[in-house]
Backbone as CSV, one residue per row, in Angstrom:
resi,resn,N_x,N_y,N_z,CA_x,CA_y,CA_z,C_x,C_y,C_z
1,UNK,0.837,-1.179,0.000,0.000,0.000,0.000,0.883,1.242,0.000
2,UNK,0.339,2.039,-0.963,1.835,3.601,-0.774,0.580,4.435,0.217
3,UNK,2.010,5.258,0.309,1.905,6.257,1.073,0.593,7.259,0.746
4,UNK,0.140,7.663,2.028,-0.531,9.155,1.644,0.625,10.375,1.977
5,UNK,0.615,11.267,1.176,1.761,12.596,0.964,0.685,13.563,1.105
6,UNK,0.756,14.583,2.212,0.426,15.616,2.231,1.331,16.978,1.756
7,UNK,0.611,17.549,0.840,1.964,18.721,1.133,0.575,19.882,0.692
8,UNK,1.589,21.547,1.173,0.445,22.230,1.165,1.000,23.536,2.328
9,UNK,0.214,24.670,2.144,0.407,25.961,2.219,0.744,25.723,4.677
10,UNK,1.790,26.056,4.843,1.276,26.296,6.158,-0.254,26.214,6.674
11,UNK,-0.811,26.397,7.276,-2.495,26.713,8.109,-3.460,25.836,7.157
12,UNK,-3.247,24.741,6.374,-4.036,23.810,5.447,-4.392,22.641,6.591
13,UNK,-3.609,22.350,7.479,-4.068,21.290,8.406,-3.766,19.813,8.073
14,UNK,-2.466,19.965,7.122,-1.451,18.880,6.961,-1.949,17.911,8.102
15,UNK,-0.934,18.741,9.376,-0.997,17.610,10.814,-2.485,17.027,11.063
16,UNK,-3.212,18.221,11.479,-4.183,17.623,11.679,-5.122,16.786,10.762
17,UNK,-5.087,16.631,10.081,-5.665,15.817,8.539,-4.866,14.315,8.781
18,UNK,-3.859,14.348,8.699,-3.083,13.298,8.806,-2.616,12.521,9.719
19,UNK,-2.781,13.006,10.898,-3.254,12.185,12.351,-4.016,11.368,12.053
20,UNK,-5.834,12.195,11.965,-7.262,11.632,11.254,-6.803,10.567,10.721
21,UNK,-6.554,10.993,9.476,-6.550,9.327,8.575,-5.330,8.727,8.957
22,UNK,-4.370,8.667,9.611,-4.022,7.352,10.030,-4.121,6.714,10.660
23,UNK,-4.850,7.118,11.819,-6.147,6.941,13.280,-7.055,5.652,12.088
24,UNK,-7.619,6.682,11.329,-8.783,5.800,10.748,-7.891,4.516,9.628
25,UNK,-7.347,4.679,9.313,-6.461,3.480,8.376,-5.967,2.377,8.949
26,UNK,-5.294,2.510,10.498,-4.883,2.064,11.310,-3.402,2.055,10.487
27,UNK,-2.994,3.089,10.281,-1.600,3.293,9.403,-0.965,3.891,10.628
28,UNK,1.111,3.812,10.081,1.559,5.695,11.099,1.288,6.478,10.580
29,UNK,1.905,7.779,11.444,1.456,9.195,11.236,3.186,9.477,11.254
30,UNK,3.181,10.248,10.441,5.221,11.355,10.536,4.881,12.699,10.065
31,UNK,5.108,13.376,11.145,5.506,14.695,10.363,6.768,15.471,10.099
32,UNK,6.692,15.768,9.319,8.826,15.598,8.641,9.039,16.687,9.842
33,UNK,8.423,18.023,10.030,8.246,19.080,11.093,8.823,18.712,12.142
34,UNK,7.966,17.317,12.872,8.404,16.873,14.026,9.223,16.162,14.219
35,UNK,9.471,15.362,13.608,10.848,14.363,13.198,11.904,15.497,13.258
36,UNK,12.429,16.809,12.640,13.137,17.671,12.350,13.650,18.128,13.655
37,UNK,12.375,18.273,14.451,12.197,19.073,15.612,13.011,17.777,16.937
38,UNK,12.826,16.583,16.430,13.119,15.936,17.691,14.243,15.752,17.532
39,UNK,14.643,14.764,16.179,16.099,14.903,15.949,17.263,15.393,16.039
40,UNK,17.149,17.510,15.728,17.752,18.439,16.327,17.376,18.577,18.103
41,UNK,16.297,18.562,18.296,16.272,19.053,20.185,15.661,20.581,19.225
42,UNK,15.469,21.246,18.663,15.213,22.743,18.572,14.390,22.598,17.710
43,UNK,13.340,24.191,17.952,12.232,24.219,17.053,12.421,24.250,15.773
44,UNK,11.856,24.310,14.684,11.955,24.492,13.654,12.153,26.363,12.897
45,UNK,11.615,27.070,13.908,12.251,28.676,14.145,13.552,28.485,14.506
46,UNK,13.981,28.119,15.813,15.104,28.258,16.079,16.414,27.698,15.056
47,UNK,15.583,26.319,14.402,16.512,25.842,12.924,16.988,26.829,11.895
48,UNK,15.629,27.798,11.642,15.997,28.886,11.073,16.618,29.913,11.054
49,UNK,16.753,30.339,12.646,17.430,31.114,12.744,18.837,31.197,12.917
50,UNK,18.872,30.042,13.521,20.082,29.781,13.680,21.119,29.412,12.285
51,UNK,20.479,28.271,11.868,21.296,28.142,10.771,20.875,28.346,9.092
52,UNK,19.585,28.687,8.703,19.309,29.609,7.951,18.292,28.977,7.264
53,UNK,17.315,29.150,5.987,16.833,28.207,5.492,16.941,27.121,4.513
54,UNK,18.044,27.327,4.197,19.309,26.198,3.219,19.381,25.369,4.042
55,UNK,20.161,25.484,4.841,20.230,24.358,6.347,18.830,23.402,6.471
56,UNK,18.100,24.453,6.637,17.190,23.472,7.156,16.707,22.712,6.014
57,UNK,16.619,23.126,4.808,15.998,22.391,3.519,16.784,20.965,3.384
58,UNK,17.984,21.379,3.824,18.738,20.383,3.277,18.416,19.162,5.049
59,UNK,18.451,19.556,5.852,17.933,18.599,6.914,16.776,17.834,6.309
60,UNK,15.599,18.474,6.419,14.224,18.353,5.910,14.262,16.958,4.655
61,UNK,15.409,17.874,3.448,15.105,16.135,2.612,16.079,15.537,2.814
62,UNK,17.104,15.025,4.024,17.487,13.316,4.660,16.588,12.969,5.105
63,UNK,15.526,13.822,5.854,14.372,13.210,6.645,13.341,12.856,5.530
64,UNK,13.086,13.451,4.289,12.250,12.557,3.251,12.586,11.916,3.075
65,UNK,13.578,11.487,2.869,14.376,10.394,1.986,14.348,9.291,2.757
66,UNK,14.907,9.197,4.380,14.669,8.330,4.857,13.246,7.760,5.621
67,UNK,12.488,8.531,5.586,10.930,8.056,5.584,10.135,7.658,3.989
68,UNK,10.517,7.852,3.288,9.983,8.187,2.038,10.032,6.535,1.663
69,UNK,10.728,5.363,2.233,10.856,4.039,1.992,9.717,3.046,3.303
70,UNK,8.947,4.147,4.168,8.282,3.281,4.742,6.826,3.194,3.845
71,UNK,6.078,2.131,4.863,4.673,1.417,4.175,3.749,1.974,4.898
72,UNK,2.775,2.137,4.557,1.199,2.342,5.335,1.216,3.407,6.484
73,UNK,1.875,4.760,5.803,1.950,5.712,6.478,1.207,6.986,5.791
74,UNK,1.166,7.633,6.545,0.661,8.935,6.197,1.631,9.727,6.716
75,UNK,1.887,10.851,5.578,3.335,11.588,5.987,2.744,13.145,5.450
76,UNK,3.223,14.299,6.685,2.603,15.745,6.302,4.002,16.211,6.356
77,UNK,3.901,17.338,5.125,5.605,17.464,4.991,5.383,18.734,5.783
78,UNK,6.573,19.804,5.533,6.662,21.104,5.829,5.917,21.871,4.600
79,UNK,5.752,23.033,4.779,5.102,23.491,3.787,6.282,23.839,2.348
80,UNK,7.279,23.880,3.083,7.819,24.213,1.545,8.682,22.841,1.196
81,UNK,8.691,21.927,1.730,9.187,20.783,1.138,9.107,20.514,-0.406
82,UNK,8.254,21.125,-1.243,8.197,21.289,-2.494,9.155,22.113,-3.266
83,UNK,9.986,22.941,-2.579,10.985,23.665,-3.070,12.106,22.988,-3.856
84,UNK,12.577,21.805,-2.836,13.456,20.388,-3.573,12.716,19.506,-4.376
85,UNK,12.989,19.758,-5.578,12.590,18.624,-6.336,12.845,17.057,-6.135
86,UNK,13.678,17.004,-5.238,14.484,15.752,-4.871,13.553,14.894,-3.780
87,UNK,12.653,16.221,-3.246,11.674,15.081,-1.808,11.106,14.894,-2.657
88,UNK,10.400,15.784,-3.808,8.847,14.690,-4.280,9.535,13.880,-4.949
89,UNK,10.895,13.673,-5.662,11.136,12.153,-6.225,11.056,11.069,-4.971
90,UNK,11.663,11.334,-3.924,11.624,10.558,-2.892,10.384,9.898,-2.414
91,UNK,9.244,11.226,-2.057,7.924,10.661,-1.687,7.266,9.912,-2.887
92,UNK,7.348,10.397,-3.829,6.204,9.925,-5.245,7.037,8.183,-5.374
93,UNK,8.416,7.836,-5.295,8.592,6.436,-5.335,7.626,5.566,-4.565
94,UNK,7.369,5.930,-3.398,6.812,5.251,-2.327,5.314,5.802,-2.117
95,UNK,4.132,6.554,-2.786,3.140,7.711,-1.905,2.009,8.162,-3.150
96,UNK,1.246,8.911,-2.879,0.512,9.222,-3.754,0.449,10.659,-2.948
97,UNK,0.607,11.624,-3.967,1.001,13.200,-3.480,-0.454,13.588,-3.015
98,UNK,-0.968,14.326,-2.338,-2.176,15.015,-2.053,-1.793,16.981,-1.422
99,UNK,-2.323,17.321,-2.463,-1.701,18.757,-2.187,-2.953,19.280,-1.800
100,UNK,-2.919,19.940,-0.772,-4.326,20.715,0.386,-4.385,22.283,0.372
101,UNK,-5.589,22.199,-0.740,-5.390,23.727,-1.175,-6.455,24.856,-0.431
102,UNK,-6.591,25.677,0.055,-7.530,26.428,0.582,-6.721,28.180,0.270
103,UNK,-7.665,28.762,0.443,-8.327,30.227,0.307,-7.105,30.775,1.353
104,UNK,-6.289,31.957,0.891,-5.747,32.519,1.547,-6.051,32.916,3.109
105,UNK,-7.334,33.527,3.218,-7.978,33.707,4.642,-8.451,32.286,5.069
106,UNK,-8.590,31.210,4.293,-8.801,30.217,5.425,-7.652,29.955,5.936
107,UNK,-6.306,30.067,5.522,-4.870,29.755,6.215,-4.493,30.241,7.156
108,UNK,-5.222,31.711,6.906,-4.589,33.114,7.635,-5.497,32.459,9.118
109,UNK,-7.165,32.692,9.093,-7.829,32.185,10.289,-7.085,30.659,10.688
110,UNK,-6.700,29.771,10.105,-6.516,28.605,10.822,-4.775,29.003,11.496
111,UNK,-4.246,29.724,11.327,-2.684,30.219,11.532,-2.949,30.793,12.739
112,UNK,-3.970,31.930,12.647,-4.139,32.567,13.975,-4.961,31.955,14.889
113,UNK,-5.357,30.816,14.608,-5.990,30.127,16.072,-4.587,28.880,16.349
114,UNK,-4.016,28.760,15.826,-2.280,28.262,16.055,-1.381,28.729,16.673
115,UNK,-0.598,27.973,17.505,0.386,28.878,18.516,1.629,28.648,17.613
116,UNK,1.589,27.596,16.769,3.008,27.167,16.110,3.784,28.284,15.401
117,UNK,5.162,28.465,15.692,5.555,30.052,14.861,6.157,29.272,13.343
118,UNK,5.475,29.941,12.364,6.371,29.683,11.179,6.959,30.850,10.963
119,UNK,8.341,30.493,10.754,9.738,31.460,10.236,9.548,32.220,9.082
120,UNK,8.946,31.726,7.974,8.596,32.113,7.154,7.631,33.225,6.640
121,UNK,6.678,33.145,8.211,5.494,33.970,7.838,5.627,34.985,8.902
122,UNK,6.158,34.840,10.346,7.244,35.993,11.137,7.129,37.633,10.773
123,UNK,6.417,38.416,11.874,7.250,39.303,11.290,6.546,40.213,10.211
124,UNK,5.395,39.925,9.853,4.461,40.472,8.856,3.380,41.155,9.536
125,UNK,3.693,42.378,9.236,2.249,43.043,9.591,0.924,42.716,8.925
126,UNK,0.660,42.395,7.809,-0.416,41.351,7.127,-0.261,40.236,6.881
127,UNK,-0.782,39.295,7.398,-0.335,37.781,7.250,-0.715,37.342,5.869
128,UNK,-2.280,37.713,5.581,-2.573,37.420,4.325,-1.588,37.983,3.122
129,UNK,-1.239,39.073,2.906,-0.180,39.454,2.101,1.052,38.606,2.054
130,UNK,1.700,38.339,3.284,2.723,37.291,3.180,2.413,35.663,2.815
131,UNK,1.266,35.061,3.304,0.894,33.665,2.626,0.258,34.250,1.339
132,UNK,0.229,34.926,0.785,-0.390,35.506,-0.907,1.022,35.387,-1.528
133,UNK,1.725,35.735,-1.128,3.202,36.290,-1.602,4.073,34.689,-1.755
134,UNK,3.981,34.299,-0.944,4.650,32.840,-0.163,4.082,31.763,-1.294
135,UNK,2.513,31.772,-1.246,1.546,30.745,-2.172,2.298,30.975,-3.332
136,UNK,2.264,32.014,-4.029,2.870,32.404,-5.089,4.032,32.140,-5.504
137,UNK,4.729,31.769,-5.021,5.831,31.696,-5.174,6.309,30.062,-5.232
138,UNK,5.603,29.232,-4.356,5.457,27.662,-4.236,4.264,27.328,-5.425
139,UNK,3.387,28.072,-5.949,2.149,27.837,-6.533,2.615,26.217,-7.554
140,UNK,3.560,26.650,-8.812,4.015,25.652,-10.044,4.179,24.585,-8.793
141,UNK,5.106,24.807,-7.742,5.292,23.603,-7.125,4.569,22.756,-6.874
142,UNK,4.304,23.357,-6.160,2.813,22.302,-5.837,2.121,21.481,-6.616
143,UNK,1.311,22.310,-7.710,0.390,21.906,-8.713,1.328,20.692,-9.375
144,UNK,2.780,20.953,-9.699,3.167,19.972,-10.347,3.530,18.591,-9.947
145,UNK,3.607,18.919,-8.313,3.727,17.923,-7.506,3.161,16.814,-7.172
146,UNK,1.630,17.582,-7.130,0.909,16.854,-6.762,-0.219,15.374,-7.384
147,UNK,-0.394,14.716,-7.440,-1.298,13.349,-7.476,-2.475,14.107,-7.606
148,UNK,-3.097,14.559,-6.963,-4.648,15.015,-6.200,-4.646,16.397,-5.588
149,UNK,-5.398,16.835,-5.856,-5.298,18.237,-5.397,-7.225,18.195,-4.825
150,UNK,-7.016,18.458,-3.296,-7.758,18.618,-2.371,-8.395,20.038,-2.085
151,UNK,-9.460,20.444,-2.311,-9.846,21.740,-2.003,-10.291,21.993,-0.244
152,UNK,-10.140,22.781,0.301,-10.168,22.511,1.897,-11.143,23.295,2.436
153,UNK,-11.610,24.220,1.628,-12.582,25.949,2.287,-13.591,25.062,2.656
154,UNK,-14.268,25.429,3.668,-15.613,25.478,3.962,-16.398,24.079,4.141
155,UNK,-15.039,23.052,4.880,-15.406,21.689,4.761,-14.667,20.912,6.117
156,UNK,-15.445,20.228,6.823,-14.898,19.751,8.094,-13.600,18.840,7.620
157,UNK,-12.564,18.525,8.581,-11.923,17.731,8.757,-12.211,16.303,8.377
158,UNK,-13.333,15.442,8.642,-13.661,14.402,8.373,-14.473,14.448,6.459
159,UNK,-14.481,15.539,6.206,-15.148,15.676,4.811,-13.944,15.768,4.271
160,UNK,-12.962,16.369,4.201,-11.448,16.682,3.684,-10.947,14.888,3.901
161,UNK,-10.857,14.812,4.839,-10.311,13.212,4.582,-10.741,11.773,4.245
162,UNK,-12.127,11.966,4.043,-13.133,11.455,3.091,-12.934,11.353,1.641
163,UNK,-12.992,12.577,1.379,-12.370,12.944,0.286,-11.065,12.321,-0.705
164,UNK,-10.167,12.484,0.502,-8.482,12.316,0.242,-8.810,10.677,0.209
165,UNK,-9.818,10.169,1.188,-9.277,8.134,1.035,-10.338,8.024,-0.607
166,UNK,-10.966,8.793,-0.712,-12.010,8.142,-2.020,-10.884,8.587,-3.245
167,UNK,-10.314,9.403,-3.197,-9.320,9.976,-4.296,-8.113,8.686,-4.147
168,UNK,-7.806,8.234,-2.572,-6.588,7.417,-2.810,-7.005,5.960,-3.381
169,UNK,-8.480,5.335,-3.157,-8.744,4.371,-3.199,-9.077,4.643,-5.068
170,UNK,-9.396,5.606,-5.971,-9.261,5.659,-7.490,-7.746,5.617,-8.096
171,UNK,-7.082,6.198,-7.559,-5.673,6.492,-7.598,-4.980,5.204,-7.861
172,UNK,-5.422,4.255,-6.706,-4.637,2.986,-6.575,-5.268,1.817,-7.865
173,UNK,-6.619,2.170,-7.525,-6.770,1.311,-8.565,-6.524,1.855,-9.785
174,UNK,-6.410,2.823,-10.405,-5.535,3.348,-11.602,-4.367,2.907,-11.706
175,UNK,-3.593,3.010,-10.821,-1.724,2.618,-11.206,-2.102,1.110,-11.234
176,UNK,-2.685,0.526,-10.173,-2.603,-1.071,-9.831,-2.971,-1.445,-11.709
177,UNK,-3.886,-0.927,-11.964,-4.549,-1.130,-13.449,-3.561,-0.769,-14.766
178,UNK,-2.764,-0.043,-14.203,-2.010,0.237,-15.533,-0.352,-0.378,-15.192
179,UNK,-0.271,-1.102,-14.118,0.905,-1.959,-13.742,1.604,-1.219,-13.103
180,UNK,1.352,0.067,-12.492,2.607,0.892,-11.451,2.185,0.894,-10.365
């Protein structure tokens, strides 16, 4: 069985999405985030600051790479893990991509009911302007990345991952059907 691959804008609800369905799959759960975070001992801010965001990119895909060979997992990357072309070769060997797209202000509201600091978004007197700016800039990534592209506005958690197993369960039987 491959992987489910989340990837997707900060405040999309990667983690929380991907807890869900591996709760319900009876699969694991990894988040490259937290893996990053335990491995070093330091947050993923403090990764940044300290040693910059090259550093950390390049941490980020050993940690794809070496998760990217397990089974019956569900894996939520960082949000810009799409920057290296090298994780989605990693994840797509093993995964079926699911990119979690929502509405600038739904990121912005799900960010600000979040205590988690992203480095990236830091520091902005308009948040929406900076995830507008940010989206933009990851946008090709993504889209090209992705398997499935998930719309997220205005839809519970259990409807979003409903969604994502009916998309993975066509998916599979597509490749299974065409021999990949």
């Amino acid at each position: 069985m491959k992987n489910i691959i989340l990837i997707g804008m900060s405040g999309v609800g990667k983690s929380n999405k991907g807890k869900y369905l591996a709760k319900k799959l009876g699969w694991k759960f990894i988040d490259t985030d937290e893996i990053i975070e335990d491995k070093y001992k330091m947050s993923i801010d403090n990764i940044f600051s300290k040693f910059g965001e090259d550093y950390f990119r390049t941490i980020e895909s050993n940690v794809i790479k070496e998760i990217s060979i397990l089974d019956k997992t569900v894996i939520s990357t960082g949000g810009g893990a799409v920057t290296r072309a090298i994780n989605i070769e990693y994840l797509k060997q093993n995964g079926y991509i699911f990119l979690l797209l929502g509405k600038i202000q739904t990121l912005a509201d799900n960010l600000n009911k979040s205590n988690v600091v992203r480095p990236l978004l830091k520091g902005s007197s308009d948040l929406n302007v900076k995830l507008e700016k940010l989206y933009k800039s990851r946008e090709e990534q993504y889209l090209i990345s992705s398997d499935v592209i998930i719309h997220i506005d205005e839809k519970s958690m259990e409807e979003v991952c409903k969604e994502i197993l009916m998309e993975y369960d066509r998916i599979s039987k597509l490749f299974s059907s065409c021999g990949k």
